[in-house]
C-alpha positions as CSV (number, residue, x, y, z in Angstrom):
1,X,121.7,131.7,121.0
2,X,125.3,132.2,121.3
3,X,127.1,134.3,123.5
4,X,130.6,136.0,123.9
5,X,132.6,138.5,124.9
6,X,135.2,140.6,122.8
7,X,138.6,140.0,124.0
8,X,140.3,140.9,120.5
9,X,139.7,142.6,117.5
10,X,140.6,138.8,115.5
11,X,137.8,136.7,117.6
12,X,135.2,139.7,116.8
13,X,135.7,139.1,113.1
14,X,135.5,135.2,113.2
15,X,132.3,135.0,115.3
16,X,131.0,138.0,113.1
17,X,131.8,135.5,110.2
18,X,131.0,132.1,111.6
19,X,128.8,132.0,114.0
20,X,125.9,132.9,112.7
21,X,122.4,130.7,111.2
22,X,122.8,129.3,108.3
23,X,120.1,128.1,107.6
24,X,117.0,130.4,109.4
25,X,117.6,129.5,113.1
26,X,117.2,132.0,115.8
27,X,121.3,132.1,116.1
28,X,122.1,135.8,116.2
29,X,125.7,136.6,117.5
30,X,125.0,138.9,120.9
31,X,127.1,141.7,121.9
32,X,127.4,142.6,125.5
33,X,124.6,144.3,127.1
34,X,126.1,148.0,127.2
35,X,126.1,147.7,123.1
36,X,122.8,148.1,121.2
37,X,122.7,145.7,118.3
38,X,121.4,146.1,115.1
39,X,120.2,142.8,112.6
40,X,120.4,142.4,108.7
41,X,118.7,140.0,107.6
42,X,118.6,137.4,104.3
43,X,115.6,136.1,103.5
44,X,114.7,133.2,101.2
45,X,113.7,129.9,101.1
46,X,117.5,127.8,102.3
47,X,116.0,124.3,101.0
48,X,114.4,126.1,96.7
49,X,115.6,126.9,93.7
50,X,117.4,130.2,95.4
51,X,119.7,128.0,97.8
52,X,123.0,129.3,96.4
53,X,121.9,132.6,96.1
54,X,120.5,132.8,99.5
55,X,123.8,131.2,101.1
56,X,125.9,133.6,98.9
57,X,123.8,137.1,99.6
58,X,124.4,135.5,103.9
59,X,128.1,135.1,103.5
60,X,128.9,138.1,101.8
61,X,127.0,140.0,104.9
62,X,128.6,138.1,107.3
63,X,132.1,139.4,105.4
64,X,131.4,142.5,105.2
65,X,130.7,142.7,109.4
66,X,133.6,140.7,110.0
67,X,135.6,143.7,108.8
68,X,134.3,145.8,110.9
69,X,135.1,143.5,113.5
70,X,131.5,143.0,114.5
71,X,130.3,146.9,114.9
72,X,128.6,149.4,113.0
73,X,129.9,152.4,115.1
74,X,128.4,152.4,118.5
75,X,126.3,149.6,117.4
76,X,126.9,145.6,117.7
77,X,125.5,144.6,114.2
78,X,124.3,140.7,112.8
79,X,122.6,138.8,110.6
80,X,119.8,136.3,110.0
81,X,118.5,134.1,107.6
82,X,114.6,133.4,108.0
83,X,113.1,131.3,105.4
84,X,110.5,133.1,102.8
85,X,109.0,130.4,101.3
86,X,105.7,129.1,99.1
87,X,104.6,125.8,100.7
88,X,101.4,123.7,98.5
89,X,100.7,126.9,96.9
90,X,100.0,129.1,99.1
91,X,101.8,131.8,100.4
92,X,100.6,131.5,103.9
93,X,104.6,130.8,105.3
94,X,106.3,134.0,103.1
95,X,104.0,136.1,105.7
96,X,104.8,134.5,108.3
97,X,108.7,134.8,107.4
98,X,108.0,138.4,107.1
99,X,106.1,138.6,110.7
100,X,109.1,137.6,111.9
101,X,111.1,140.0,110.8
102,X,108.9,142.8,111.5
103,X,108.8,141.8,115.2
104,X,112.3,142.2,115.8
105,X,113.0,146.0,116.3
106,X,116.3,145.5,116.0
107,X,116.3,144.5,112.2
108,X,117.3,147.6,109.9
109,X,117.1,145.8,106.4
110,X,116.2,142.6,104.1
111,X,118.1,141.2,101.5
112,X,116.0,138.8,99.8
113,X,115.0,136.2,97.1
114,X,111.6,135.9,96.5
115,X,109.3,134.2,93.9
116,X,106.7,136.5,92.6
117,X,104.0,135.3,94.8
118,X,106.1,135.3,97.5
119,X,107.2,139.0,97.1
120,X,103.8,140.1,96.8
121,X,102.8,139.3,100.1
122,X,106.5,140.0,101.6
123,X,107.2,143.5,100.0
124,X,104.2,145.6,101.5
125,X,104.7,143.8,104.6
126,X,108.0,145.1,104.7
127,X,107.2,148.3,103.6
128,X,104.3,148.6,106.1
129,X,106.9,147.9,108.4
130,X,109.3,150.5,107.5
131,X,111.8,148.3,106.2
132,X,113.8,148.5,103.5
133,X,114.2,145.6,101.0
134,X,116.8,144.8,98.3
135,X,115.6,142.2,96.0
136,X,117.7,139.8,94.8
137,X,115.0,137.0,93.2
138,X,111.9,137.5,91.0
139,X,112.3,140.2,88.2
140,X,108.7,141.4,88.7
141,X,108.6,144.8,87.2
142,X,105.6,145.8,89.6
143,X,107.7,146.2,92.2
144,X,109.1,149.2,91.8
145,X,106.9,150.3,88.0
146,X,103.5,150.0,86.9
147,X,102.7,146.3,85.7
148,X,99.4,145.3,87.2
149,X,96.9,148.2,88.0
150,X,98.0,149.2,91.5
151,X,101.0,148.8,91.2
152,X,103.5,149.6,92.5
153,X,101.2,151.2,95.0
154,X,100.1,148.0,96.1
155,X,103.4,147.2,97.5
156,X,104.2,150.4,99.5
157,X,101.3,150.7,102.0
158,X,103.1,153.4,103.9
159,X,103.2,155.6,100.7
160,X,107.1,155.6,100.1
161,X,109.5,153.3,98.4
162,X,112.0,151.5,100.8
163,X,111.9,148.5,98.4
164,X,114.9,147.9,95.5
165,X,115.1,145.3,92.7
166,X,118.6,144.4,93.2
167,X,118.2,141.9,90.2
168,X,118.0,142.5,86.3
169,X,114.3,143.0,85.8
170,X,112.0,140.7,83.6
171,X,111.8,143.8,81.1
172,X,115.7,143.9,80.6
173,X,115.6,140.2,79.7
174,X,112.3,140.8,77.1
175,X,115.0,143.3,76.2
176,X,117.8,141.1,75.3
177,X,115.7,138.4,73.9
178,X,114.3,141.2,71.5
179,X,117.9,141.9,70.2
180,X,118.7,138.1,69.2
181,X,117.3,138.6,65.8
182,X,116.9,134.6,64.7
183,X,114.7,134.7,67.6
184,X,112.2,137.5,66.0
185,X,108.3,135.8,66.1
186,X,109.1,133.3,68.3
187,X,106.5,131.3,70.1
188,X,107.2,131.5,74.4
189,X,106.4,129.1,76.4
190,X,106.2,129.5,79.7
191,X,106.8,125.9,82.2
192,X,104.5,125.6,85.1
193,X,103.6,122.2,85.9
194,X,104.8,121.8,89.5
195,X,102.9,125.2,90.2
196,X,100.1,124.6,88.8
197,X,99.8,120.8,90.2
198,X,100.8,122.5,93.8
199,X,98.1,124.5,93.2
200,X,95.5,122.2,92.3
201,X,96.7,119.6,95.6
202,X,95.9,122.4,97.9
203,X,92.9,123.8,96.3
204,X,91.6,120.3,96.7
205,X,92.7,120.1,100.1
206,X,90.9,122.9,101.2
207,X,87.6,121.6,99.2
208,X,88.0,118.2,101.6
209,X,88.5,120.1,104.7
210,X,85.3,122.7,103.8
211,X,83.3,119.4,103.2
212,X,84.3,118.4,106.7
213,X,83.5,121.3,108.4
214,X,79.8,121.4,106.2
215,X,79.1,117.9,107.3
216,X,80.0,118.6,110.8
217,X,77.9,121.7,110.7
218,X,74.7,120.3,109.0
219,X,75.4,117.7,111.8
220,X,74.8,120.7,114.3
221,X,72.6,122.0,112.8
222,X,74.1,125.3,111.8
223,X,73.7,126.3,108.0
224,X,75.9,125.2,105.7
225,X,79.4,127.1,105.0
226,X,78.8,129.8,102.2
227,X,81.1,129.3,98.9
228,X,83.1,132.5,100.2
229,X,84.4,130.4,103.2
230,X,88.2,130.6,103.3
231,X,88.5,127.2,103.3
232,X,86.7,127.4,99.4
233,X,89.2,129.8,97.9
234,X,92.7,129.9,97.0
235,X,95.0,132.1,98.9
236,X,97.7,132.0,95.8
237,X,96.0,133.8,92.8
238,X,99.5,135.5,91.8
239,X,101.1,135.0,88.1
240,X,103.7,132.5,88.8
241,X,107.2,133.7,87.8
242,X,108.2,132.2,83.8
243,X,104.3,133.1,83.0
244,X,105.1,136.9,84.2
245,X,108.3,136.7,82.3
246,X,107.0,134.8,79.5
247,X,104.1,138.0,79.2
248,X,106.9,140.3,79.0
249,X,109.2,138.9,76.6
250,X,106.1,138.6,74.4
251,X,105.3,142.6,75.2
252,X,109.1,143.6,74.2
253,X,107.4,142.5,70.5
254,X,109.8,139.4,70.3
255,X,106.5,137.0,69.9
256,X,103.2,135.5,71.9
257,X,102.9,133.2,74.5
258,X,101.8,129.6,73.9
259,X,101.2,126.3,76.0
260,X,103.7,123.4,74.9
261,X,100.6,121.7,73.7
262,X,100.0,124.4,70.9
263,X,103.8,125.0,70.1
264,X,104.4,124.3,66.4
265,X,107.9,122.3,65.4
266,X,109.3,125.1,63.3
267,X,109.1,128.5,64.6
268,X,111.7,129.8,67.2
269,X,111.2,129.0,70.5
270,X,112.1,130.7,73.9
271,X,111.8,128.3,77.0
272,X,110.7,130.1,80.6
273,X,111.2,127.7,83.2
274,X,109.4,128.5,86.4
275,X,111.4,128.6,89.7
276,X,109.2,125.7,91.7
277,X,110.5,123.5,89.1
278,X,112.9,121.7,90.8
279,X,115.5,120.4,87.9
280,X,115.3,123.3,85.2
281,X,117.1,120.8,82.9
282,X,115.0,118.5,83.6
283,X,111.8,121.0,82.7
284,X,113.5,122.2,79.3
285,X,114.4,118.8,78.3
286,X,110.4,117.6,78.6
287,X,108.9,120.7,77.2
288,X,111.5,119.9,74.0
289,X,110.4,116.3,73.4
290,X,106.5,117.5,73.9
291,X,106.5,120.2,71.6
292,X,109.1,118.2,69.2
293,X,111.5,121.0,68.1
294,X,113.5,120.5,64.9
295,X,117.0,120.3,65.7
296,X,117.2,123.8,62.9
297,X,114.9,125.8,64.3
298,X,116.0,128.5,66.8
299,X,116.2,128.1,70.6
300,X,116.6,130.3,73.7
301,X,115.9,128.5,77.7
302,X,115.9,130.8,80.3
303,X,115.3,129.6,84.3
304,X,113.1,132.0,86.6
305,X,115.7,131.6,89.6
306,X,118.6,132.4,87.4
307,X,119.9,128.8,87.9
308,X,122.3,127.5,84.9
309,X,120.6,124.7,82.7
310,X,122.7,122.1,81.4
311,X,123.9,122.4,77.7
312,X,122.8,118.4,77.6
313,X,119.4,119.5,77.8
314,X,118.5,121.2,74.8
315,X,119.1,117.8,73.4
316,X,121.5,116.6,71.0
317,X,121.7,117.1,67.2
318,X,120.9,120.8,67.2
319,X,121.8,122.4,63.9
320,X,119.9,126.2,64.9
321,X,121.4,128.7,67.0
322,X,120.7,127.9,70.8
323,X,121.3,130.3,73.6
324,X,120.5,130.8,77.4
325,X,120.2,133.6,79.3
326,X,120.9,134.1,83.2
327,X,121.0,137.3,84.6
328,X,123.8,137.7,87.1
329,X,123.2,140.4,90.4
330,X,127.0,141.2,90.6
331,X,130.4,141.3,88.9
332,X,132.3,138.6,90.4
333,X,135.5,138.5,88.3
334,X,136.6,141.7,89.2
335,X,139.6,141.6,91.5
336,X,137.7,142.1,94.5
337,X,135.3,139.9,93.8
338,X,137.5,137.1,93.2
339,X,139.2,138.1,96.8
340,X,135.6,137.6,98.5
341,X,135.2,134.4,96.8
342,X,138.8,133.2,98.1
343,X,137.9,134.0,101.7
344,X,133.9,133.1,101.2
345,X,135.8,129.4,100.5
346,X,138.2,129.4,103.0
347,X,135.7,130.9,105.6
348,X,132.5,128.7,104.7
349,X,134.0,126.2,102.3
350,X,131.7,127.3,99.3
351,X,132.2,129.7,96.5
352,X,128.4,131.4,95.4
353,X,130.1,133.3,93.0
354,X,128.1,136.7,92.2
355,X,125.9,136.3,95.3
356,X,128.6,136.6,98.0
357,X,129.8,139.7,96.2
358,X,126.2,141.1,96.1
359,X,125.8,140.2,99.7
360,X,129.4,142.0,100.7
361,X,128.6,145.2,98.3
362,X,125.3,145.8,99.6
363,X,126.1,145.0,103.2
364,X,128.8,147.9,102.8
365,X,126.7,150.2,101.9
366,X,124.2,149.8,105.0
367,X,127.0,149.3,107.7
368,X,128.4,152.8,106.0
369,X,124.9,154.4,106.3
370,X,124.4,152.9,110.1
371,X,127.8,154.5,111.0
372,X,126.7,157.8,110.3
373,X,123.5,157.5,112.5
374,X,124.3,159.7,114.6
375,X,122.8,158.1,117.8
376,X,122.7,155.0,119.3
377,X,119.0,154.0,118.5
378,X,118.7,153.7,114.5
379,X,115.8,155.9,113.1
380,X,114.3,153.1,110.8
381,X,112.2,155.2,108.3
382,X,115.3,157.5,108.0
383,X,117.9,154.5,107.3
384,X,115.3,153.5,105.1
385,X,114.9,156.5,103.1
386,X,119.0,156.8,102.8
387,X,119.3,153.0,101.7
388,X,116.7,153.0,98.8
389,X,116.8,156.5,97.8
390,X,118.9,157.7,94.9
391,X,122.3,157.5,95.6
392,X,124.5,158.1,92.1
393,X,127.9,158.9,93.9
394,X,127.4,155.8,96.1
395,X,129.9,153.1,93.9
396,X,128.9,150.3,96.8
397,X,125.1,150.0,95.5
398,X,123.8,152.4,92.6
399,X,120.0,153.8,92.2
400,X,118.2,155.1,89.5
401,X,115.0,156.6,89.7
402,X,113.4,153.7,88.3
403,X,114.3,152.2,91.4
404,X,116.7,149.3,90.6
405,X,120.0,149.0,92.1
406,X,121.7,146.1,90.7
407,X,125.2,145.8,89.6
408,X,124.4,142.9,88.2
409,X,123.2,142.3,84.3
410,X,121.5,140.2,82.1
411,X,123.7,137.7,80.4
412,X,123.3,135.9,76.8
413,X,125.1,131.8,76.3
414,X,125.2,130.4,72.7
415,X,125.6,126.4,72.7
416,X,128.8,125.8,70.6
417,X,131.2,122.7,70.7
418,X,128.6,121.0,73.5
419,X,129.0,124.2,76.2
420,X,127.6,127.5,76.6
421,X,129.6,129.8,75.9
422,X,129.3,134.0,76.9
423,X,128.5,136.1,74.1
């Protein structure tokens, strides 16, 4: 843990700025003892398929309390990244990430990229917890509307909302796909592999170790374990990401899901790459040669975790009108924003584009709403209430009643002269 005192004003805002984890550690900048401080932390996995974003969301925090020199009126404020991850399909390490958090008293909010399976276990921890959460990963309309029966009651155990999706939800990209019109009837296919082959690894893990502990028991002479044993089941039954977002798409009335292995050659095709896949170039280049798309027929690829796909990997030869989508969580070439990326490069040596404006903008908005806590100990469930309730004269991070608050928006790319280019 690193500690210092605050001779100036200037070495407040650097070690506000840089001397924080970046990665997940325990390294939380510590104010002197007379100051209570207060922790915001990032969340997300700093080794997947949300790196960038995760770095990005982290520096524009640590920005955003660097101009305020380290305070959030009588309060010393931080931040954290703790990774939320999915390890061999489970889901077991996102709760633990979440424990985490909830043990510090001190934390006041989570910005966070999540997988759908991951959020699901994450969000009504948090929300059991009091905390709020913006959302910066999985679209998952269930957060925050019904999808799934249950939801979103399944995600708010303490019976409010103090979650926000902070990114372009999977219904506003079924949306956009709907308006391409050379894309009407297309077949969607949604890329799983690694998931499902994590899946299967650790559901035959678990069937090795429940064969150990039934030998050992017979050996003992205790009855045999009962196919409900823990060790029997999966702990992961969630609808991995690009399936979710494939359903919707379909549901928008753009088409019907299919497996590559039943995709026909000629009818337009949208591509949802999963976010455990770890090269989504890679993933759309395979699925093209397995399903054997004629170079004329209409093609969209989209990645789960918003990362770009190369324009190399739609193959070469196409004739039909290709097009990506990514769906950005902030405006970064506003004048601001291209500020925030000057320092976020001269500060960190990175530029993260839209996150670290996302990170900055919402990072305002909480340090705003802490300053006007009136006394020294934040009220959690009130801060909470303030942060994700509707706030439509709030221009640092808009609500709706929906409950998304993204300033971000979903963006279509048609291939032309070997790039993507922004329609």
């Amino acid at each position: 843990m690193i500690h210092f005192k605050l001779p100036s004003a200037a070495l407040a805002a650097f070690a506000a700025a840089a001397g924080l984890s970046a990665c997940g550690g325990d390294d939380v900048v510590e104010r002197p003892a007379h100051r209570p401080i207060s922790v915001i932390y990032v969340a997300g996995d700093p080794e997947g398929p949300w790196k960038a974003r995760t770095e990005g969301l982290a520096d524009g925090v640590k920005l955003a309390i660097a101009e305020r020199n380290g305070l959030m009126g009588e309060r010393a404020v931080s931040t954290v990244v703790v990774p939320i991850e999915q390890r061999d399909g489970t889901t077991v390490s996102a709760g633990i990430g979440g424990g985490r958090i909830l043990r510090d008293s001190r934390a006041i909010a989570v910005l966070g990229t999540y997988s759908a399976p991951q959020l699901a276990l994450a969000a009504p921890q948090l929300n059991g917890g009091e905390l709020s959460l913006l959302q910066y990963g999985s679209g998952m309309r269930g957060l925050t509307e019904p999808e799934e029966p249950g939801e979103p009651e399944r995600f708010e155990p303490s019976g409010v909302r103090y979650a926000l999706r902070a990114v372009p939800s999977d219904v506003a990209v079924g949306t956009r796909v709907k308006g391409v019109a050379s894309l009407d009837g297309a077949q969607i296919v949604p890329v799983t592999s690694t998931y499902d082959d994590s899946l299967d690894a650790a559901a035959g893990q678990r069937a090795k170790e429940a064969q150990a502990r039934r030998e050992e028991a017979q050996e003992d002479g205790d009855d045999p374990l009962p196919s409900t044993d823990p060790a029997l089941t999966n702990p992961s039954a969630e609808v991995p990401d690009a399936q979710r977002l494939a359903g919707t798409i379909a549901a928008e009335g753009t088409g019907e899901v299919v497996s590559a292995q039943d995709a026909a050659s000629t009818k337009p095709t949208v591509i949802v790459v999963d976010p455990t896949e770890p090269d989504p170039s890679a993933a759309v280049l395979a699925t093209l040669r397995e399903v054997s798309l004629r170079p004329s027929v209409p093609l969209l690829v989209i990645d789960g975790a918003d990362r770009n796909i190369a324009a190399s990997a739609v193959g070469s030869g196409r004739t039909g009108p290709t097009f990506q989508i990514r769906r950005t969580i902030a405006n970064a070439a506003t004048g601001q924003a291209r500020s925030l990326r000057a320092r976020e490069r001269k500060t960190f040596g990175r530029d993260r584009g839209d996150a670290v404006v996302a990170g900055y903008v919402a990072a305002q908005r909480i340090l705003d709403l802490g300053e006007r806590q009136p006394e020294r100990t934040i009220d959690r469930v009130t801060f909470a209430k303030a942060l994700t309730g509707p706030a439509p004269q709030d221009p640092n991070l808009p609500a709706n009643a929906a409950g998304d608050a993204t300033l971000g928006k979903v963006e279509l790319y048609r291939l032309g002269g070997g790039a993507w280019v922004k329609r």
